[in-house]
C-alpha positions in Angstrom: 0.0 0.0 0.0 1.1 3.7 -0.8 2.0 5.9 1.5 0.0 8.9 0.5 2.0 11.7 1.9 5.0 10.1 -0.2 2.4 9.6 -3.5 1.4 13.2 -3.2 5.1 14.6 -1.9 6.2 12.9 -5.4 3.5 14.5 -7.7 3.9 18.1 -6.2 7.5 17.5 -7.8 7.1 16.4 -10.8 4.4 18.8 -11.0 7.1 21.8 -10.3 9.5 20.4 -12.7 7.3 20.0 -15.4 6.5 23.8 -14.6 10.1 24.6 -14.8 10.7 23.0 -18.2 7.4 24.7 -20.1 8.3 28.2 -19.0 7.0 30.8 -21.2 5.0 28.5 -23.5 3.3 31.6 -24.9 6.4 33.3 -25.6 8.9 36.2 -24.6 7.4 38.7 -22.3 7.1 42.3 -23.6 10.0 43.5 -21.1 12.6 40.8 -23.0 13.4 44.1 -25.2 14.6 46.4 -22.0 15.9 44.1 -19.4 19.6 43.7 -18.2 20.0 41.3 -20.6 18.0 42.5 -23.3 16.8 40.6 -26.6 17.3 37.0 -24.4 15.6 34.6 -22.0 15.9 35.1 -18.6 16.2 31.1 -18.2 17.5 31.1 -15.0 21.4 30.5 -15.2 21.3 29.5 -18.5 22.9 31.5 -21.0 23.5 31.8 -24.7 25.0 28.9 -26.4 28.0 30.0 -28.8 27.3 31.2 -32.0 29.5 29.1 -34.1 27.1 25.9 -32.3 23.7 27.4 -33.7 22.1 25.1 -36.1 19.7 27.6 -36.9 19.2 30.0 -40.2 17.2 32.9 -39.7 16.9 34.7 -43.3 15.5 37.8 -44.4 14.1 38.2 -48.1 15.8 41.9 -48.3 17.3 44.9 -46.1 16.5 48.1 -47.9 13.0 49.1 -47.4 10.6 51.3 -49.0 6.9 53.0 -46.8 4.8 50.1 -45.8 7.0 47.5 -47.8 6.2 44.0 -45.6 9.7 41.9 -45.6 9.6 37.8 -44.5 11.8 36.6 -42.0 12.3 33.1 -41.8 13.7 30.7 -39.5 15.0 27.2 -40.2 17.5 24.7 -39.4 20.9 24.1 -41.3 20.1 20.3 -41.7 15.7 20.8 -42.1 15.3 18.2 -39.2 16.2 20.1 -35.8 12.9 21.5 -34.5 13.4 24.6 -32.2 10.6 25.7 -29.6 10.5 29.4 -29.6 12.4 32.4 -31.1 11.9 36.6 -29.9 12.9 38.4 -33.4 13.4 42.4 -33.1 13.3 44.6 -36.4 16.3 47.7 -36.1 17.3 50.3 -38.2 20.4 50.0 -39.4 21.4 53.8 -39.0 20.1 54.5 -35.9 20.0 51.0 -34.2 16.4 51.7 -33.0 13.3 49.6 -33.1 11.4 50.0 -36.3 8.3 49.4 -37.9 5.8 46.4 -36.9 5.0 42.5 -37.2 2.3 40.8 -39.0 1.2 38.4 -36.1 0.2 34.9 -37.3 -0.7 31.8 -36.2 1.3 30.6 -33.1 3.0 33.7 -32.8 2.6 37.0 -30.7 3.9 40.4 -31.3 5.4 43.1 -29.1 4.9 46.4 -30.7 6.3 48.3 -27.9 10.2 47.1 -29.4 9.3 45.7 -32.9 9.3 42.4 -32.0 8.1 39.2 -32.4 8.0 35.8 -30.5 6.6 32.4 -30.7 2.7 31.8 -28.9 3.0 28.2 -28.2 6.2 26.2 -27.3 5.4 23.2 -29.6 8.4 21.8 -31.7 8.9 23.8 -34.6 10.6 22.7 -37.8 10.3 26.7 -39.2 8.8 29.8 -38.9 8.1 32.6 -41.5 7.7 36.0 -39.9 5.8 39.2 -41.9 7.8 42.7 -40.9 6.1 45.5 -42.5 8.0 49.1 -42.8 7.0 52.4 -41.3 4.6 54.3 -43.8 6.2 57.6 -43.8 10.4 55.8 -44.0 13.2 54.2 -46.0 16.3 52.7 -45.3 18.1 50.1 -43.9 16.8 47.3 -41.6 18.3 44.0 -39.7 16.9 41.7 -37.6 18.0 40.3 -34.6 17.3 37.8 -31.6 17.3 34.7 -30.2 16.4 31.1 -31.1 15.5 28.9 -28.8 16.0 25.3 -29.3 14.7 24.5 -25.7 14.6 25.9 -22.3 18.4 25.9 -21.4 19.5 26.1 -25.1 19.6 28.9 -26.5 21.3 31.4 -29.0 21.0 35.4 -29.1 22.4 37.9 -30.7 21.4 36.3 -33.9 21.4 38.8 -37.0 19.3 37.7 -40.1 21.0 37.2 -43.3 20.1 39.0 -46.2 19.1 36.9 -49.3 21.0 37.3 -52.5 19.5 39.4 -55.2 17.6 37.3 -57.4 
């Protein structure tokens, strides 16, 4: 026979440890963009993985824009089989380094307008993810996009900077 001060002593943990693990599910909060550490997780003592380590691609389709132009970002991995569970992407000018313009939120994703950025709504496995930015209506110029991918909860990289498609 159970004991049941040792049956419930034992669920209580796992359920705090399955907690732990699924933190932030819905994605980066909004003050990810002016924290200590801005533009990553605060995971605890986990930090950023190294950047020659990340299997991930994040790609954008151009970095000159034009008033209300929309540009895609999209996210990937190098081999098209590692999944990733969540990503916080934040569109800059180039020039002035300050947030610009806005997301096109989409399924399983939430947007931050208050930085220009965008993050993941759900922490399901996630074999890609193509983002919508849309350009300031009364601006050109240069953009880049930057962030963090997050394979899982202690695995992580920031500082990621989107790479610019060739010219077709």
């Amino acid at each position: 026979m159970f004991n049941l001060s040792v049956l419930c002593s034992a669920l209580w943990i796992l359920v705090s440890f399955l907690c732990l693990t699924n933190a932030f599910p819905d994605g980066a909060p909004a003050d990810t963009c002016v924290k200590q550490r801005a533009n990553q997780p605060n995971h605890g003592k986990a930090r950023t993985q190294p950047g020659q380590t990340n299997p991930y691609e994040v790609v954008a389709d151009s970095e000159t824009f034009h008033p209300g132009q929309p540009i895609s970002v999209t996210i990937y991995s190098n081999d098209q089989k590692s999944t990733f569970r969540g990503f916080f992407i934040q569109a800059r000018d180039a020039h002035s380094n300050e947030w610009i313009g806005e997301w096109v939120q989409s399924e399983n994703t939430k947007t931050i307008p208050e930085c220009s950025a965008i993050t993941h709504s759900d922490n399901r496995d996630k074999l890609g993810a193509k983002l919508f930015w849309k350009a300031p209506q009364n601006k050109r110029g240069r953009v880049y996009f930057t962030g963090t991918v997050l394979k899982e909860y202690n695995t992580f990289w920031s500082d990621v900077v989107a790479k610019v498609l060739a010219a077709q």
